[in-house]
Backbone as CSV, one residue per row, in Angstrom:
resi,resn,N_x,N_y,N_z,CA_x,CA_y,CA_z,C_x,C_y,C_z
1,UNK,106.729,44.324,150.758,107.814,43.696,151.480,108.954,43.261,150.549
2,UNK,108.672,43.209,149.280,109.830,42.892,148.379,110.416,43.876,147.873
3,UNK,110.242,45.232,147.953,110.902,46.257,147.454,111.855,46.904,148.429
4,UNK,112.728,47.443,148.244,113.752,47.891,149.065,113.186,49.268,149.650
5,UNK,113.357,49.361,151.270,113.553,50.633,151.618,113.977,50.668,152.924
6,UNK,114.348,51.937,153.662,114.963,51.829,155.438,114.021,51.569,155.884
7,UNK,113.899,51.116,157.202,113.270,51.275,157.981,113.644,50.823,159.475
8,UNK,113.273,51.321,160.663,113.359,51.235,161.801,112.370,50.245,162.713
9,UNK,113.126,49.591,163.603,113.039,48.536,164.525,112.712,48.711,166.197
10,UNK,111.560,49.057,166.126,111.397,49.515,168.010,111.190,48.112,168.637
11,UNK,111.456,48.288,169.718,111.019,47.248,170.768,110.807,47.940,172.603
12,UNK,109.944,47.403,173.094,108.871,48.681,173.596,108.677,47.624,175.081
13,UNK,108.890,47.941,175.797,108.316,46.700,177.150,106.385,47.118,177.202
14,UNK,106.047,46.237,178.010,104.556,46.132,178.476,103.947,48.142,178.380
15,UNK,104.666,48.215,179.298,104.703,49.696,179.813,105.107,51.140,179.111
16,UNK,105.664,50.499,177.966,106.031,51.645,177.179,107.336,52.497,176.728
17,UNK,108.324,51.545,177.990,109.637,51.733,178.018,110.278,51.482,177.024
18,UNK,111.296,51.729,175.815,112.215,51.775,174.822,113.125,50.368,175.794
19,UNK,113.302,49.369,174.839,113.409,48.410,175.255,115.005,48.028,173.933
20,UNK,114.479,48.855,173.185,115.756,49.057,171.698,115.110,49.073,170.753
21,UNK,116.208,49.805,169.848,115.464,50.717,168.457,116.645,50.563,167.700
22,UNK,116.820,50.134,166.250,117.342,50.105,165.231,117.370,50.031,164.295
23,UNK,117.991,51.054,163.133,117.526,50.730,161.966,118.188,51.267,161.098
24,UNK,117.811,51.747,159.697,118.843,51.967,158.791,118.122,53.255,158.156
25,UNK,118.899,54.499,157.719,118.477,55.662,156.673,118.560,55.036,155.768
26,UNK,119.055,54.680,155.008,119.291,53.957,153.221,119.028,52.519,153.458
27,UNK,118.509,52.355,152.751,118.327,50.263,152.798,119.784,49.595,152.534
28,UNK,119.680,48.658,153.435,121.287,47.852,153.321,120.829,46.397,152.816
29,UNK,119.512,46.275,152.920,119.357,44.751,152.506,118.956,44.761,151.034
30,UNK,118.557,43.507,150.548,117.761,43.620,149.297,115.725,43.188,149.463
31,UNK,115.725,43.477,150.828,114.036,43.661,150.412,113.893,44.679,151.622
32,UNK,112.725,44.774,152.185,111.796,45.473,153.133,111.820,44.290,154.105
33,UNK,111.561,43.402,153.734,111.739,41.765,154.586,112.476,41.874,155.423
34,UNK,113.716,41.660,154.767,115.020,41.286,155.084,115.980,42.317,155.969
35,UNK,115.334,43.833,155.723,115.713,44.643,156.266,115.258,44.652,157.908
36,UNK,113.641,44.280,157.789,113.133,44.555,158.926,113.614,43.833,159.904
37,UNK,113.574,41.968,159.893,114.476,40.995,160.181,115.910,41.544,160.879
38,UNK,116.928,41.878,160.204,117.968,42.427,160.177,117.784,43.604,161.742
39,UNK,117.221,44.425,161.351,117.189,45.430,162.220,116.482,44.830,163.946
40,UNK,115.040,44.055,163.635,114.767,43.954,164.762,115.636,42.699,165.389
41,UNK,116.939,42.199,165.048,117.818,41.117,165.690,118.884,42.291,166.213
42,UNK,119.205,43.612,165.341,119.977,44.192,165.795,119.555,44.970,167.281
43,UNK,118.171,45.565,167.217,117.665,46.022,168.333,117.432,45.148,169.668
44,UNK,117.377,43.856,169.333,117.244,43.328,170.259,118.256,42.809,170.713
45,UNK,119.559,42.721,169.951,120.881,42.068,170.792,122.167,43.388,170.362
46,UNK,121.905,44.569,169.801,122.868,45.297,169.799,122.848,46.900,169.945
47,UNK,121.799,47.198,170.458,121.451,48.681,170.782,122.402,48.903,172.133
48,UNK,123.230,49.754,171.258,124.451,50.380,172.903,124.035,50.819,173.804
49,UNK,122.460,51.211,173.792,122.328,51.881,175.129,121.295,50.908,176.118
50,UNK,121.475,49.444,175.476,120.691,48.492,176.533,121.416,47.342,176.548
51,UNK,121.779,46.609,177.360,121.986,45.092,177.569,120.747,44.333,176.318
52,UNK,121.565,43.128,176.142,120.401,42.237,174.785,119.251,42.097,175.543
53,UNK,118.183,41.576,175.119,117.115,40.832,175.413,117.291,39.593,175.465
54,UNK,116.445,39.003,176.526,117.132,37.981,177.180,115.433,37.663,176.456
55,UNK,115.709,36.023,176.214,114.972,34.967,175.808,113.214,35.067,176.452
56,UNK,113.649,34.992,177.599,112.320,35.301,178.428,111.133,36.784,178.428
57,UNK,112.242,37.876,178.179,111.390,38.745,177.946,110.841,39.056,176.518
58,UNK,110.773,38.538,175.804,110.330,38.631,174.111,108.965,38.745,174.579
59,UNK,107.555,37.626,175.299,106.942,37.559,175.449,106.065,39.718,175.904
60,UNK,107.188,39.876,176.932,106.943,40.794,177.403,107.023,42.254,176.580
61,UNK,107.280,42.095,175.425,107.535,43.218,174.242,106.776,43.459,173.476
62,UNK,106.683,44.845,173.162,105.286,45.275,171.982,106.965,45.339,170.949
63,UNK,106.495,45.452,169.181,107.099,45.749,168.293,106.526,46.595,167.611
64,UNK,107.297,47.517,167.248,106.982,48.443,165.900,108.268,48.597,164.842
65,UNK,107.349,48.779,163.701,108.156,49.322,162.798,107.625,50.472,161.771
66,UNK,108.957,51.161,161.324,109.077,52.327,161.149,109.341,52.584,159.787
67,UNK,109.008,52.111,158.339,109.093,52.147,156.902,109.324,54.014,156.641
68,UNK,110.764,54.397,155.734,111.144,55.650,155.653,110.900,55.653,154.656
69,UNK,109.765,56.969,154.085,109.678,57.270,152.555,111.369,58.393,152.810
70,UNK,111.505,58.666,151.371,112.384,58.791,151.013,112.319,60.814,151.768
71,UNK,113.601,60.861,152.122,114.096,62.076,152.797,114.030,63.648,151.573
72,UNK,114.195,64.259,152.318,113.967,65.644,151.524,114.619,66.730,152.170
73,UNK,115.515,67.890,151.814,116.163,68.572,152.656,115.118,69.983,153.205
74,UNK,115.145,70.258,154.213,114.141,71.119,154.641,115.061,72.589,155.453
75,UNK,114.544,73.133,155.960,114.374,74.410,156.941,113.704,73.624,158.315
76,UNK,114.223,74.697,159.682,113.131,74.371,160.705,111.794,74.280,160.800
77,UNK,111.795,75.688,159.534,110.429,76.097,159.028,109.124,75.295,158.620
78,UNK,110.031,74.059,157.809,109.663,72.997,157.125,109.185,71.492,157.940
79,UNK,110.002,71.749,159.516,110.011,70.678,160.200,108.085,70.528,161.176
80,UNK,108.257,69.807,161.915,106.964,69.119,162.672,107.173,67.934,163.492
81,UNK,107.604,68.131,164.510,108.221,66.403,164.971,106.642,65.624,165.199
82,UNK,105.763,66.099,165.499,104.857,65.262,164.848,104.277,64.304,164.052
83,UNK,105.052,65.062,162.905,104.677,64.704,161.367,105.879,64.066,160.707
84,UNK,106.709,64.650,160.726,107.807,64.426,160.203,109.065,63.806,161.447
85,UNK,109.896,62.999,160.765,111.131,62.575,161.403,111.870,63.798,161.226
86,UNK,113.378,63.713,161.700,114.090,64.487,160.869,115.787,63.634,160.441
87,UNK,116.711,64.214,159.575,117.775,64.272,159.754,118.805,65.278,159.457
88,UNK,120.003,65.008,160.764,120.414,66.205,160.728,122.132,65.525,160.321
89,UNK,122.209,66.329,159.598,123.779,65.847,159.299,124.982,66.994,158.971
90,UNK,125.883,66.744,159.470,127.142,67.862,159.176,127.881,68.709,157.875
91,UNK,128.192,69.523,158.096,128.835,69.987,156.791,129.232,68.904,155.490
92,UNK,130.127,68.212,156.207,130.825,67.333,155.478,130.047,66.120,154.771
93,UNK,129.175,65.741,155.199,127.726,64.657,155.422,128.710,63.325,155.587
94,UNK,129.563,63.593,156.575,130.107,62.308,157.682,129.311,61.869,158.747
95,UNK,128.592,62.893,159.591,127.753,62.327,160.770,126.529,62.915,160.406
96,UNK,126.252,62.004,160.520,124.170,61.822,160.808,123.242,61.430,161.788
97,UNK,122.861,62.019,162.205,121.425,61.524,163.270,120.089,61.817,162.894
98,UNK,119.617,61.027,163.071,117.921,60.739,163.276,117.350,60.487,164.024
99,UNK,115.914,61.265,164.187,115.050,61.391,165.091,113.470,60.940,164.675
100,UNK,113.126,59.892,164.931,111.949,58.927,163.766,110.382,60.517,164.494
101,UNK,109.641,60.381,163.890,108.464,61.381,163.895,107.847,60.698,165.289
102,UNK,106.630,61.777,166.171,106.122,61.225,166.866,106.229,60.670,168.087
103,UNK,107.415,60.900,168.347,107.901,60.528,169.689,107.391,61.476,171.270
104,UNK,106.983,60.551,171.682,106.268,60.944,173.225,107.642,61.922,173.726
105,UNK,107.209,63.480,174.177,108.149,63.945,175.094,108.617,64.947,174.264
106,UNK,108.745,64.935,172.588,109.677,65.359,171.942,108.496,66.594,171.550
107,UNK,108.634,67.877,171.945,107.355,68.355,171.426,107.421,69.726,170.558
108,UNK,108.702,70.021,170.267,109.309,71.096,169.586,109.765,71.078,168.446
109,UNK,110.142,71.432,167.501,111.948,71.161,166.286,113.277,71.278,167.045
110,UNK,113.311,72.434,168.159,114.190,72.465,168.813,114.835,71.405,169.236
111,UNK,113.787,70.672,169.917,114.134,69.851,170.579,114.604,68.297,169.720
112,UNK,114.151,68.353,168.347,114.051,67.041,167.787,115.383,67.533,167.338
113,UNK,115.542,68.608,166.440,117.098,69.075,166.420,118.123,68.429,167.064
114,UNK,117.837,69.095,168.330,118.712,68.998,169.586,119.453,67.572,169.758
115,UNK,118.091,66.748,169.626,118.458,65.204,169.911,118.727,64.240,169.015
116,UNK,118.571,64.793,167.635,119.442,63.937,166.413,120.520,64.772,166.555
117,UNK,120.733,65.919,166.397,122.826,66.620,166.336,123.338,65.496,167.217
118,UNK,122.643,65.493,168.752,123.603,64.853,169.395,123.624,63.665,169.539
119,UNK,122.722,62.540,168.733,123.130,61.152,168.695,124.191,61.334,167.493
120,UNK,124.503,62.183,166.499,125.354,62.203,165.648,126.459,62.903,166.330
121,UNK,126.584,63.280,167.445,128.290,64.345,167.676,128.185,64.762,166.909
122,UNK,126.948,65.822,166.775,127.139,67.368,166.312,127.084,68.518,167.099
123,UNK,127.810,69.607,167.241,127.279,69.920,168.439,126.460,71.415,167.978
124,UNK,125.729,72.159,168.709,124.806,72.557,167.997,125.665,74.156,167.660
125,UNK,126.714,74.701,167.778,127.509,75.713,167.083,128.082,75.179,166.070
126,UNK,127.776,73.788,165.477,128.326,73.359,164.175,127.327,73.802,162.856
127,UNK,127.796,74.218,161.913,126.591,74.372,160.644,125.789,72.518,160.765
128,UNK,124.793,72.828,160.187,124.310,71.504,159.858,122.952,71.875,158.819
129,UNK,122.999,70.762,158.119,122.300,70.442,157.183,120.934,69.480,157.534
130,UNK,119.076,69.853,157.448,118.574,69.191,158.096,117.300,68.458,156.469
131,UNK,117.126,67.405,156.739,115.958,66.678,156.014,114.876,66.299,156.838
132,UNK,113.703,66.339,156.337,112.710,65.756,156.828,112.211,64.548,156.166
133,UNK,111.359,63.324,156.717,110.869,62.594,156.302,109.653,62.120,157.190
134,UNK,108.379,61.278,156.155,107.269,60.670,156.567,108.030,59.079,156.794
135,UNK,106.882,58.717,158.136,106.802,57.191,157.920,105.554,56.819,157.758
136,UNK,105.260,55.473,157.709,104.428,54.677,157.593,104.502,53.558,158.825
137,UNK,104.158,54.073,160.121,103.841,53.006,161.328,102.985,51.906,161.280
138,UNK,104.072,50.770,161.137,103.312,49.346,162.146,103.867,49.412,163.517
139,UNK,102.708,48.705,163.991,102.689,48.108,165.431,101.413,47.602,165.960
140,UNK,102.255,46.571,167.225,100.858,45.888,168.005,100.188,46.763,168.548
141,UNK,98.913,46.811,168.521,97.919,47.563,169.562,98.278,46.978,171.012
């Protein structure tokens, strides 16, 4: 927890629903602590695609988090949304998206592709450049 690295911030209702997720590719803080902190205040009061969490439902939330060993540039060839996260980023390496490993639904490269280009506005006739990475999952049972 005292060494620096990214990592990602889920928050999950009773049921399983994405409740908000945030987090960082490169570490912005100065620990693992401080990062995690950081991120799960951001997921819970600043994920654009949900209203905050309101006081009352905290109770009602599973948490996970998502520790990023360090990225590596790959092929599709190379990918596994299973296993691996990915990131996909543009010619220029201005836009980036990520797609954390393991995700219910996601059951292709295609598809993990598909859905980091386009949280980054890439669109998929753009060249792009892709990395893979491992995590290391916490969470409540």
């Amino acid at each position: 927890m005292a060494s620096r690295a990214p990592c990602f911030v889920s928050l999950k209702t009773l049921d399983g629903e994405l409740r908000g997720c945030i987090g960082t590719i490169e570490p912005a803080r100065d620990t693992l602590a401080e990062e995690i902190v950081a991120n799960a205040i951001s997921a819970a009061t600043t994920d654009p695609r949900f209203e905050p969490v309101e006081p009352e439902e905290l109770s009602n939330l599973r948490y996970s988090v998502d520790v990023l060993f360090p990225a590596e540039e790959a092929t599709m060839a190379d990918l596994d949304p299973a296993n691996f996260g990915v990131i996909v980023e543009d010619e220029s390496g201005s836009r980036r998206g990520l797609l954390l490993p393991d995700i219910p639904g996601i059951d292709n490269v295609s598809q993990q592709i598909e859905i980091a280009a386009r949280k980054a506005g890439i669109s998929s006739a753009e060249p792009m450049r892709l990395y893979r990475f491992r995590v290391q999952r916490f969470g409540e049972k």
